[in-house]
MMTF fields as JSON, N, C-alpha, C and O atoms, coordinates in Angstrom:
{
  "mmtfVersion": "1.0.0",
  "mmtfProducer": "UNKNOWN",
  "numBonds": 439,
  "numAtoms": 440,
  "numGroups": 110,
  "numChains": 1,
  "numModels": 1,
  "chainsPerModel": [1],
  "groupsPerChain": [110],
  "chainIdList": ["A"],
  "bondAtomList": [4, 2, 8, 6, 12, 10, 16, 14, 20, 18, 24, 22, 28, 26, 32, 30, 36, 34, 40, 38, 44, 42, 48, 46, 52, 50, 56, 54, 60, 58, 64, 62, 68, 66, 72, 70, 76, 74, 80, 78, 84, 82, 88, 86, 92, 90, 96, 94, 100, 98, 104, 102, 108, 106, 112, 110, 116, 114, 120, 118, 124, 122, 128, 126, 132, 130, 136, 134, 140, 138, 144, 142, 148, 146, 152, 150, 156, 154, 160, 158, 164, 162, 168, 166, 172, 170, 176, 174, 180, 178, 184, 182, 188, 186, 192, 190, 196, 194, 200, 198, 204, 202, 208, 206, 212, 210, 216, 214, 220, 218, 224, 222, 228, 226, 232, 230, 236, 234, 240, 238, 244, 242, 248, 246, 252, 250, 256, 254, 260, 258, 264, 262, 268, 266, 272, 270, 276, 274, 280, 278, 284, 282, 288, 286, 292, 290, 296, 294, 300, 298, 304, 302, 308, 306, 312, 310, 316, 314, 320, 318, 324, 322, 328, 326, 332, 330, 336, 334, 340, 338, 344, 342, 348, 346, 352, 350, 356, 354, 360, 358, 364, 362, 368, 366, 372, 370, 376, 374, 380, 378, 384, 382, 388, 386, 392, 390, 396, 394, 400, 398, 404, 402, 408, 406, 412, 410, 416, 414, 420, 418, 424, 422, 428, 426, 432, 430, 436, 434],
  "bondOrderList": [1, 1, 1, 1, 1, 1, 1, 1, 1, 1, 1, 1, 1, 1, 1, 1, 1, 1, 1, 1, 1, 1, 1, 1, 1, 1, 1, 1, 1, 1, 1, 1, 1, 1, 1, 1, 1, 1, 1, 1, 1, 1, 1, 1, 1, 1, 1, 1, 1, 1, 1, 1, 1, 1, 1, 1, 1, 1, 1, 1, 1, 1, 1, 1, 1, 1, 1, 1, 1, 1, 1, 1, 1, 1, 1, 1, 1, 1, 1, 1, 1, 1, 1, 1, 1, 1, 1, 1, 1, 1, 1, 1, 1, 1, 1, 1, 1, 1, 1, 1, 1, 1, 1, 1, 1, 1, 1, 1, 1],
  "groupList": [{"groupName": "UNK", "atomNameList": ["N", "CA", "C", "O"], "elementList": ["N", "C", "C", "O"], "formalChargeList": [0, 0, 0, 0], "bondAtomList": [1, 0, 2, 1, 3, 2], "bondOrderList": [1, 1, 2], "singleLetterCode": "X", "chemCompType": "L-PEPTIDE LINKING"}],
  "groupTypeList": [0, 0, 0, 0, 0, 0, 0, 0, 0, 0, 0, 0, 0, 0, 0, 0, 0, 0, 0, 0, 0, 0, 0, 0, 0, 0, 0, 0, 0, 0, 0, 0, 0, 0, 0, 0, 0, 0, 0, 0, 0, 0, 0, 0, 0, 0, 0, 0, 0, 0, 0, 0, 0, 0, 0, 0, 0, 0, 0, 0, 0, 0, 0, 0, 0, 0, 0, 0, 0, 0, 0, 0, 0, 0, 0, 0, 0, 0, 0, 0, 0, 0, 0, 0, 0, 0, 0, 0, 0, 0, 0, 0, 0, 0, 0, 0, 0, 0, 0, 0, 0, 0, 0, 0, 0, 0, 0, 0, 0, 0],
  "groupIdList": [1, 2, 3, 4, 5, 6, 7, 8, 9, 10, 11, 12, 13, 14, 15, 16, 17, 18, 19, 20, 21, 22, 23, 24, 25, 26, 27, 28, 29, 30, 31, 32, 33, 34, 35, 36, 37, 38, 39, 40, 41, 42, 43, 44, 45, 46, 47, 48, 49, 50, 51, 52, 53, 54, 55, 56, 57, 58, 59, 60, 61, 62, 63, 64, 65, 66, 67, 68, 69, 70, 71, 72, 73, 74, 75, 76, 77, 78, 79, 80, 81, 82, 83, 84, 85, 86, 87, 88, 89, 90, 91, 92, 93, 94, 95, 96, 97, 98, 99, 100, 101, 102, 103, 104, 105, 106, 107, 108, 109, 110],
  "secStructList": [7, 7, 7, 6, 6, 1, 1, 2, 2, 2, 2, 6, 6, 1, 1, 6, 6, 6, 6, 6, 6, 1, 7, 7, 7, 7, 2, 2, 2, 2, 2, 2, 2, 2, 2, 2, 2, 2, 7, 7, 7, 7, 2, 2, 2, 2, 2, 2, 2, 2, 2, 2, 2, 2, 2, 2, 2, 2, 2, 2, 2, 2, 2, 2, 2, 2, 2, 2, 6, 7, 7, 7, 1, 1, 2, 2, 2, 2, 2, 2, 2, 2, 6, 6, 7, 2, 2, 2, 2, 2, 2, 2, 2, 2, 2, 2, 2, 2, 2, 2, 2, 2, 2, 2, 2, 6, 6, 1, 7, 7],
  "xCoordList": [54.02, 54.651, 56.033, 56.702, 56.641, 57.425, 58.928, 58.819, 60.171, 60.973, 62.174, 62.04, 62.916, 64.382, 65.186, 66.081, 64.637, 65.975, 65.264, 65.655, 63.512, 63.029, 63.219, 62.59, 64.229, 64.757, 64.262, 64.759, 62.7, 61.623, 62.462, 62.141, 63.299, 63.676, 65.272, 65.54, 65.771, 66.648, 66.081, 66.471, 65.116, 63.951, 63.486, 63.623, 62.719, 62.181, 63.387, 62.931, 64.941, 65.592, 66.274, 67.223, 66.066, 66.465, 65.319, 65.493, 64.019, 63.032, 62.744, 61.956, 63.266, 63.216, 64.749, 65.097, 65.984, 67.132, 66.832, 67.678, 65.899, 65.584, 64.567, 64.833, 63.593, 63.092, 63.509, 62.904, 64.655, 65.345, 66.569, 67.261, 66.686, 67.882, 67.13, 67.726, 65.771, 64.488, 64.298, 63.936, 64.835, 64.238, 64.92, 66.014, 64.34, 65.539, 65.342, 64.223, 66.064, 65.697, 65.967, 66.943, 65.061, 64.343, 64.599, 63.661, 66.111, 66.117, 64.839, 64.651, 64.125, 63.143, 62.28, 61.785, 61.67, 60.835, 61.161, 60.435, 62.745, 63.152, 63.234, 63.04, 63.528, 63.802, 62.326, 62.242, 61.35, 60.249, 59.259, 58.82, 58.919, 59.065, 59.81, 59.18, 61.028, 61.652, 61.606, 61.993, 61.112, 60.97, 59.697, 59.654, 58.754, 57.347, 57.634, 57.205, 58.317, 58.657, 58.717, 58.071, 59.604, 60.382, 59.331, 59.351, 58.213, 57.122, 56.361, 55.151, 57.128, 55.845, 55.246, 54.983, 54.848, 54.422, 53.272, 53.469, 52.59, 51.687, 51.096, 50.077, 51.125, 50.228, 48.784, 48.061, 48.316, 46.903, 46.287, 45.081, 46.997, 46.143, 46.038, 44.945, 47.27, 47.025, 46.16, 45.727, 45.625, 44.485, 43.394, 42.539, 42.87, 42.056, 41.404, 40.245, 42.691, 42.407, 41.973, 41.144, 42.812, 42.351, 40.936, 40.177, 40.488, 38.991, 38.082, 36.885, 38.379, 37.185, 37.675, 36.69, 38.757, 38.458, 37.7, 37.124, 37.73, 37.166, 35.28, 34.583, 34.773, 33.602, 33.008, 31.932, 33.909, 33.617, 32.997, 31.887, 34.115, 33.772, 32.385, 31.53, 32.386, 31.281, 29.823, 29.349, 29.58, 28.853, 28.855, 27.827, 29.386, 28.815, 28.905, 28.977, 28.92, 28.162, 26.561, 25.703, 26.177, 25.22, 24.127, 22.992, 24.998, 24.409, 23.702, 22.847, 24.856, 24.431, 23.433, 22.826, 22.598, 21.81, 20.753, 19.948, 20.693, 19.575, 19.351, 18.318, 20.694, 20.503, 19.801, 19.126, 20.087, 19.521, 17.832, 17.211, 17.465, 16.012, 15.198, 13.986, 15.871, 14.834, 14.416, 15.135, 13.238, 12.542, 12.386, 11.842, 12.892, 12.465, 10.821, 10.113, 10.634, 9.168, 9.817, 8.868, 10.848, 11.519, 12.12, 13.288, 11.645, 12.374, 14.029, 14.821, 14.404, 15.707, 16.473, 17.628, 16.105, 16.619, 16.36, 17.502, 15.828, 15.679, 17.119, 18.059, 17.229, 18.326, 19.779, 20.748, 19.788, 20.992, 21.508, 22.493, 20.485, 20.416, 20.84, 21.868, 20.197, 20.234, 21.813, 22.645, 22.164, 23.485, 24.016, 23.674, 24.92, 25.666, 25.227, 25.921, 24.53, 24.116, 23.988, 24.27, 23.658, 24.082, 25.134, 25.321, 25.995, 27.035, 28.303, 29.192, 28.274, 28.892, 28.076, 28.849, 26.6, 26.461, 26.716, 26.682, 27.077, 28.052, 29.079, 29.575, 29.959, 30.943, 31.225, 32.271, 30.339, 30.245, 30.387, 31.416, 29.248, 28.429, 29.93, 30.253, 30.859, 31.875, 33.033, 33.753, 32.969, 34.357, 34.212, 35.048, 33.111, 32.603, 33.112, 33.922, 32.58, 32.77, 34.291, 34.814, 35.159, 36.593, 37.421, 38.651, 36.605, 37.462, 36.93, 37.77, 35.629, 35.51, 36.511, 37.09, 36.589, 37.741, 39.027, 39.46, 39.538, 40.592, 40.736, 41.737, 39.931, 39.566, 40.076, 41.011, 38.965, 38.777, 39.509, 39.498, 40.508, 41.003, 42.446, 42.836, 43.441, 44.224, 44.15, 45.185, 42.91, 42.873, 42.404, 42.123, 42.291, 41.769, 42.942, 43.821, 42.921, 44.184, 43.623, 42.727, 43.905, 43.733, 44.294, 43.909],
  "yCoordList": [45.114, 43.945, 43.775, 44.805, 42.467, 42.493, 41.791, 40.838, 42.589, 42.714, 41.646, 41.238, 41.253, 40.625, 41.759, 41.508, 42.901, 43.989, 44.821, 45.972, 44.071, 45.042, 44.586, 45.155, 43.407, 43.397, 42.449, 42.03, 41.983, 40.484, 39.28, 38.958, 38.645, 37.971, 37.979, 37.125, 38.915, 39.337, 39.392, 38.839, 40.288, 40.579, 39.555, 39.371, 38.593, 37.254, 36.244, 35.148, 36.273, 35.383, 35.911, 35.246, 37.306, 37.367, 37.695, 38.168, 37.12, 37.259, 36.014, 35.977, 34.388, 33.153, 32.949, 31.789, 34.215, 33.564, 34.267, 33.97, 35.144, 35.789, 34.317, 33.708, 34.152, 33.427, 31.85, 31.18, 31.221, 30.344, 30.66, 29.843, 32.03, 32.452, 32.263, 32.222, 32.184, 32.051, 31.08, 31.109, 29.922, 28.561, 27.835, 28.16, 27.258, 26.666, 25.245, 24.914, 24.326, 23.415, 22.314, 22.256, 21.374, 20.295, 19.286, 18.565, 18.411, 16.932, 15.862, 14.793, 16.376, 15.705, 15.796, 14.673, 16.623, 16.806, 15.389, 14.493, 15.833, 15.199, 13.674, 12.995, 13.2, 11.931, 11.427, 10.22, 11.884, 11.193, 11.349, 10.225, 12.112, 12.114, 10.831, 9.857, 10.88, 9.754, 8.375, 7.466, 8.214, 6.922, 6.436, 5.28, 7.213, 7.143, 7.035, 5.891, 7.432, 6.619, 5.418, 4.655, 5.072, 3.483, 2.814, 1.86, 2.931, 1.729, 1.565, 1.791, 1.078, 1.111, -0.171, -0.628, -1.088, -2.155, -2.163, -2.957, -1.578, -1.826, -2.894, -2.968, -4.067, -5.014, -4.771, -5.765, -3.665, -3.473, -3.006, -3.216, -2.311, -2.049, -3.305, -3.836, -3.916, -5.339, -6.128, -6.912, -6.344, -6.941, -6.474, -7.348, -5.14, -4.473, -4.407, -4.098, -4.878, -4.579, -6.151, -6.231, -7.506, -8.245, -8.432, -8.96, -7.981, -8.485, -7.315, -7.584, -6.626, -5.75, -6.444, -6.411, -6.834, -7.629, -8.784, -9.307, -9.274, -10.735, -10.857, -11.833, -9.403, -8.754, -8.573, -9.081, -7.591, -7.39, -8.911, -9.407, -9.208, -10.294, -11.383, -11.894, -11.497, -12.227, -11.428, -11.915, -10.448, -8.938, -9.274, -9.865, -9.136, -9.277, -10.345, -10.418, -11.265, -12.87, -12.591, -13.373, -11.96, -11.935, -11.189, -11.571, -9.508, -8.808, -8.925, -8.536, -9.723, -10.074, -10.577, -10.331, -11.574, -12.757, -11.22, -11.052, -10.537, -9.345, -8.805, -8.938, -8.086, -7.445, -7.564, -6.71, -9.028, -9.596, -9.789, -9.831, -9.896, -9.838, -8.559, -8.469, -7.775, -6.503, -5.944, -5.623, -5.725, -5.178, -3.607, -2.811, -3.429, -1.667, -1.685, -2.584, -0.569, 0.091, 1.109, 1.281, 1.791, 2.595, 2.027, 1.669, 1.847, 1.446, 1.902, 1.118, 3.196, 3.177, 2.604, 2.198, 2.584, 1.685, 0.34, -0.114, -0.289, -1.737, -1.81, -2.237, -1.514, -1.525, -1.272, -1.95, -0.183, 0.046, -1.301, -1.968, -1.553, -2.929, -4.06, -4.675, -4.346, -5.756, -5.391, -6.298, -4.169, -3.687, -4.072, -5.244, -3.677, -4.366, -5.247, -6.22, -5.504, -7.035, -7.039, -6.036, -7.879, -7.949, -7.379, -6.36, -8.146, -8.478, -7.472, -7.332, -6.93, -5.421, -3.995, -3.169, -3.989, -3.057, -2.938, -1.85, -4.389, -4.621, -4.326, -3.891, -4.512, -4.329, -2.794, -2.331, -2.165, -0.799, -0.111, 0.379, -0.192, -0.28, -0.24, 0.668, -1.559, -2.036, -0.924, -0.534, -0.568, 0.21, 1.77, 2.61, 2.0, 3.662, 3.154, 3.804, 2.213, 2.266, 2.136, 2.692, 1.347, 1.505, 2.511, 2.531, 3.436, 4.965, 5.287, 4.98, 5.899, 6.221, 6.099, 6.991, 4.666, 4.56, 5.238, 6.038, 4.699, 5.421, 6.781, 7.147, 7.641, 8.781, 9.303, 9.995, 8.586, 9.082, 8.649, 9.273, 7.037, 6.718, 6.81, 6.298, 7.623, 8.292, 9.397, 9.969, 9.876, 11.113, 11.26, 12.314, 9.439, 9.11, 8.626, 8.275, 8.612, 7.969, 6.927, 7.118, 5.548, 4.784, 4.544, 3.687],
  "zCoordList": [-61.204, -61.757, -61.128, -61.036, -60.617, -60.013, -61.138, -61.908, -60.899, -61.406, -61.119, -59.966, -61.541, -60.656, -59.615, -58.808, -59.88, -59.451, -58.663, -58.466, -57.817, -57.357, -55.774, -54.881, -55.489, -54.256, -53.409, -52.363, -54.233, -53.633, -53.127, -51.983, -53.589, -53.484, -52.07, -51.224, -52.292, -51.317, -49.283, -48.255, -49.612, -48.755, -48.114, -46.904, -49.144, -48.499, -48.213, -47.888, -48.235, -47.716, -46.897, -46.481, -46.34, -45.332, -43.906, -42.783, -44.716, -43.711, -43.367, -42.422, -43.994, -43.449, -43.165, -42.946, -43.134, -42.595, -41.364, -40.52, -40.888, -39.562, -38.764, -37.728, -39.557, -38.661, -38.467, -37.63, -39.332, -38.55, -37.628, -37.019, -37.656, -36.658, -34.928, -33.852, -35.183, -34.148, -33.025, -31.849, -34.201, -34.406, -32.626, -32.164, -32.219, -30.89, -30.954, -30.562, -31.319, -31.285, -30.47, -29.723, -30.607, -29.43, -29.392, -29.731, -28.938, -28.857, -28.556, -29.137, -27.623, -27.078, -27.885, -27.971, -28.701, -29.547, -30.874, -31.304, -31.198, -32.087, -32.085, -33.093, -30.915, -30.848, -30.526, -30.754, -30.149, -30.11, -31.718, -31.959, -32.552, -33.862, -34.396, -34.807, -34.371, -34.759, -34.376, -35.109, -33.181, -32.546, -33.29, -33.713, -33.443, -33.689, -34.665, -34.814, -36.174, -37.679, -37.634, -38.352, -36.674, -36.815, -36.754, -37.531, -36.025, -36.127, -37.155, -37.14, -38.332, -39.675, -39.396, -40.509, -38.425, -38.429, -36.941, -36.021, -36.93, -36.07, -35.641, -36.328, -34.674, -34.631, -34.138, -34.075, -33.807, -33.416, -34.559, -34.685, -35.557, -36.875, -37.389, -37.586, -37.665, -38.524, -37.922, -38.766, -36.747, -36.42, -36.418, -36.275, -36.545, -37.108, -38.266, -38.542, -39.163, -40.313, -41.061, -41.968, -40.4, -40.84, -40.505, -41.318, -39.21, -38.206, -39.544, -39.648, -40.089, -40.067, -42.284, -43.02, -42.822, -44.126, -44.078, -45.031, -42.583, -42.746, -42.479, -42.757, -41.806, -41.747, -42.893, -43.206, -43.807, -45.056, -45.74, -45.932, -45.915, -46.825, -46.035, -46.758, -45.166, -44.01, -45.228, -46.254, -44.716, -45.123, -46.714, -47.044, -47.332, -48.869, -49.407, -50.634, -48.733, -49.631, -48.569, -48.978, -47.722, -47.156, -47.874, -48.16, -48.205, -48.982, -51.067, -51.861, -50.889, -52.439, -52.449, -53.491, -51.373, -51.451, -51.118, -52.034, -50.404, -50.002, -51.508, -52.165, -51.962, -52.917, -54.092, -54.668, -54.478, -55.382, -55.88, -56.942, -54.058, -54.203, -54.29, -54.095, -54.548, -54.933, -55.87, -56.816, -55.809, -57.126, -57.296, -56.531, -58.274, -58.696, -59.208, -59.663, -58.974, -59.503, -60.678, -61.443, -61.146, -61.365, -62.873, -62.72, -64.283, -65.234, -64.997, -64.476, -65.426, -65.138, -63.743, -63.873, -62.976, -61.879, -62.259, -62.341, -62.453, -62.96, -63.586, -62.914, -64.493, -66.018, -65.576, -65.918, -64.756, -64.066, -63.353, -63.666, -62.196, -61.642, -62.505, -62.221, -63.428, -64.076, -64.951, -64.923, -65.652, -65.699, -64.831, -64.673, -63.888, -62.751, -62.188, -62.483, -61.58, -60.741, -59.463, -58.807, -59.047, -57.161, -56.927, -56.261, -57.574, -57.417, -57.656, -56.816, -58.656, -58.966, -57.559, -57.074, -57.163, -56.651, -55.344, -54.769, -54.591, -53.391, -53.342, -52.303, -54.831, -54.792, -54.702, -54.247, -55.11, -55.258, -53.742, -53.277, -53.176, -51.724, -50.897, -50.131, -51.264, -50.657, -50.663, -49.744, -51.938, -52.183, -51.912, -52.247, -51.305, -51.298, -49.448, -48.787, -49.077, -47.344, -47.193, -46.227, -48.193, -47.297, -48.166, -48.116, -49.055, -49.623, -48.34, -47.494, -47.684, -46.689, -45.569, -44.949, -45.44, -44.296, -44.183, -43.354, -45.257, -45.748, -45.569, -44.952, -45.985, -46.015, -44.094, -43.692, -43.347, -42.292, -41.187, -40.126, -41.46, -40.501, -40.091, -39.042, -41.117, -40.781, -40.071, -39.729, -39.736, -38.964, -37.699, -37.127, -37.033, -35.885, -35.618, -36.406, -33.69, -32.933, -32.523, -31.701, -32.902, -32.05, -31.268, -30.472]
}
């Protein structure tokens, strides 16, 4: 069991005042980091992003009209269905693909 007086704390600040005594640091590193903040305004995402909302929406007045026409064999699927609607399970459909995005497209370079 560790104590105030068993020295843990002394120990570990002089084992991160060793390894920033380490540290060498990098204008060039730094100023490009920083340059790369300043752009919170991308114009190739914002056109991305409008081209692929205006898809979406293209895409589910299309899908609703699909969706709508299908028939379950499946009582509980029926009910679920007629519960939400076309119209809610696009919306559904919809919002699972751009958590997806979300998810995955901060971690791509365009």
């Amino acid at each position: 069991m560790m104590t105030p007086e068993d020295g843990f704390d002394a120990r570990l600040r002089a084992a991160f005042e060793k390894a920033d005594a380490q540290i060498t640091p990098d204008p060039a590193f730094t100023r490009r980091v920083l340059g790369r903040l300043g752009k919170s305004v991308n114009p190739r995402l914002l056109v991305l992003g409008s081209a692929g909302a205006t898809g979406s929406a293209l895409a589910s007045a299309q899908l609703e009209r699909l969706v709508d026409g299908i028939q379950f064999h499946n009582a509980v699927l029926t009910q679920v269905f007629d519960t939400f609607g076309a119209q809610g399970i696009v919306a559904a459909a919809f919002t699972l693909a751009a958590a997806s995005l979300a998810y995955a497209l901060p971690r791509v370079r365009l």
